[in-house]
N, C-alpha and C positions, 0 to 999 in steps of 0.2 A: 839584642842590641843594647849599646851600654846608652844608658840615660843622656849622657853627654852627644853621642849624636843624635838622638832624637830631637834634646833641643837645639841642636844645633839647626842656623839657616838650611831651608831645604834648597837643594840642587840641581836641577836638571842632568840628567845620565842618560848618553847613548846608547840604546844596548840593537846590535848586529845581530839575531840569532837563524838558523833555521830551522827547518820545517817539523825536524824533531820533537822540536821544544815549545812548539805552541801550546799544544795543549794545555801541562805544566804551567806557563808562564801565565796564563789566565788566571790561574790561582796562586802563584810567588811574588808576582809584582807588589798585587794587590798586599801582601802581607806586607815585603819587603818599605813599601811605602809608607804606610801605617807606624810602623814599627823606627823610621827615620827620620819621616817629614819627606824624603827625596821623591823625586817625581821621576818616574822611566817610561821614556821615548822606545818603542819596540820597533826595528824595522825587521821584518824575517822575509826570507829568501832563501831560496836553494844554495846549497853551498861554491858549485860552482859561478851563478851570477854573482854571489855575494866574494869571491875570490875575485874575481875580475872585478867587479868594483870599487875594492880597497886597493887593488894596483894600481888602477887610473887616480888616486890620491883621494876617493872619498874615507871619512874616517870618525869614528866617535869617541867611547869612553870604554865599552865592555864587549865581547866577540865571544859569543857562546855557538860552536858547531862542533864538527869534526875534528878529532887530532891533527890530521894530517893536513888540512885546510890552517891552522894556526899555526902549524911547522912549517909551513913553504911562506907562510907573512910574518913569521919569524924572523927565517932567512932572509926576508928583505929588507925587514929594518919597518916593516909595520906596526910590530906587537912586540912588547917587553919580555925580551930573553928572561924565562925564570919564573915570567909571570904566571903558567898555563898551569891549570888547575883540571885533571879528569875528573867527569861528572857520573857517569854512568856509563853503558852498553847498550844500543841501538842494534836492535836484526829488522829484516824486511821480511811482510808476511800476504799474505792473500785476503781478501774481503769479499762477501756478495750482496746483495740486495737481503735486509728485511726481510725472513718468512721463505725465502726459496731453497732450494734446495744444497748442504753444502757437498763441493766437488772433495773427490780426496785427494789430497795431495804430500800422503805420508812418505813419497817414494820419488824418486829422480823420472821414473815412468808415469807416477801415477801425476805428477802436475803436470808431466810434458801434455798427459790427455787433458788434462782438464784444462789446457792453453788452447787445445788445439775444437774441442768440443763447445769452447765459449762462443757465441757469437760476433763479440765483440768483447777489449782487454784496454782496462783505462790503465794509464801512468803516466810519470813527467818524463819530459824530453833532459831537462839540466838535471836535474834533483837526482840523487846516489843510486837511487834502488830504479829507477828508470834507466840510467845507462848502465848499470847492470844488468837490469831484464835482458839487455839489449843481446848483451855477449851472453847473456843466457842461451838466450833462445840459438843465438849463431850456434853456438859447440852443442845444440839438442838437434840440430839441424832443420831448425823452422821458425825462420828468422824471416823468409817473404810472408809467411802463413799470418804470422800476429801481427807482421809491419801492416798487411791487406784490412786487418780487423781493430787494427788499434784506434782509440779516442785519447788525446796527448793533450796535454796544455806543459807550457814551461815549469811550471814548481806548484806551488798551493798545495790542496785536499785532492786528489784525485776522487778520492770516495764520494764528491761532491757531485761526481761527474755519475757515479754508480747510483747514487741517492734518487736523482735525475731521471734514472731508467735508460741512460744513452749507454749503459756498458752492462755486460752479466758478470765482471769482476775486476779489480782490482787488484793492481801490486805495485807496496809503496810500502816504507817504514813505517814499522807497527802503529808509535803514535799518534802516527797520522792516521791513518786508518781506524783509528778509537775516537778520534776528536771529531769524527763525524757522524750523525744521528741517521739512523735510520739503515743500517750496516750489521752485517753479524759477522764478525771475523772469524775465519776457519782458521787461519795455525797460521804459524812462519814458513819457510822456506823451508824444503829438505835440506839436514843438514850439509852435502854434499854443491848447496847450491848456493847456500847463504852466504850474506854480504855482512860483518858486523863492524861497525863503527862504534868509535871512540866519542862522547860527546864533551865536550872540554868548552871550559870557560878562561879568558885571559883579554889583558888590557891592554888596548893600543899605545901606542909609541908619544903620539901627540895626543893623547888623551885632555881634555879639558877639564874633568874634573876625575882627576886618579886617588884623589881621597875618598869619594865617595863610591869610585869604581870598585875598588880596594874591600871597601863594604860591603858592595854586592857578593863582588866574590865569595867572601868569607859566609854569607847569607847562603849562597846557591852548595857551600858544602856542607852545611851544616845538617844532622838528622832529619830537623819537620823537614827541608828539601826537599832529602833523599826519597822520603818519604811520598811526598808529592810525585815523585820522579817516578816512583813504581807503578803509581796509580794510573801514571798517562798510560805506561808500557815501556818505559826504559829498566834499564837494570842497572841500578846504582852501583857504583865501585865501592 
């Protein structure tokens, strides 16, 4: 960061993200502040409640999710045409408990058993790779099977729920699944099933302070980011 904004006044900045990026942002804020003086507000949410809620006219300074979540608040007139900046590559993978045993699930067969073999299957109901599973499991044709055995909350850590002992596994995007202790993640998805998102950062329309958003930006592409980005489990661009 150039010297001149560090001594510049610091700012308060909205930043929108989800559940991708948590983990990450645990360690880029802290940087990103330091390095300006700006202070950042995180609100994170599933993509989908966090799309419904910039339509209803809430709104900040910075919107870090999905491509395709910044393309349709684009189109509305939410976020600055031009401004969207891709961050990485998100896939969705599988987790168990700590110490137990892991299921295989190298093969379109071999997770359909280990869905059907779990006792129970945590995920989020909003959040990408939850309504994903969903129409998974439909075209695997065991869609009552998991809905009978599933543990759901709307967005957060799913793994939270596995940590817990109320579930035998897990499936939710990778860095979620990392960002939570006590978890040994087995793999991604077969490739045949995967979901992969785009994670993009870009600035709202009525943004309050877009000087400073502008900086983030430039921050969240920069190498140490990328860097950071890998380590959650994203895959940088």
């Amino acid at each position: 960061m150039a010297a001149q904004e560090k001594n510049a006044a610091g700012v308060e900045i909205k930043l929108f993200s989800s559940g991708s990026t948590a983990g990450a942002l645990r360690e880029l804020i802290p940087q990103f502040e330091r390095a300006t003086g700006h202070r950042v507000t995180v609100s994170n949410e599933p993509g989908k409640i966090m799309l419904e809620r910039i339509t209803r006219g809430d709104t900040g300074d910075v919107l870090l999710t999905g491509s395709t979540v910044i393309d349709e608040l684009t189109q509305q007139g939410h976020v600055v045409a031009g401004s969207k900046r891709e961050l990485a590559r998100c896939g969705a993978g599988v987790a168990v408990r700590a110490g137990v045993p892991k299921p295989d699930i190298s093969s379109v067969e071999a997770f359909k058993r280990a869905l059907l073999d779990a006792k129970s299957v945590a995920h989020t109901t909003s959040g990408a790779s939850g309504m994903h599973l969903m129409r998974v499991v439909e075209r695997l044709g065991i869609a009552q099977q998991v809905k009978d055995k599933a543990r759901t909350q709307p967005g957060g850590l799913v793994g939270e729920i596995l940590a817990r002992g109320e579930a035998d596994l897990a499936v939710q995007q990778i860095p979620e699944l990392l960002a939570v202790p006590g978890l040994d993640y087995v793999g991604p998805l077969p490739p045949e099933l995967q979901i992969t998102s785009i994670v993009s950062a870009a600035i709202f329309s009525r943004a309050a302070q877009p000087e400073a958003a502008r900086a983030l930006l430039q921050f969240l592409a920069t190498p140490a980011a990328a860097r950071v980005l890998k380590a959650s489990g994203l895959d940088p661009l």
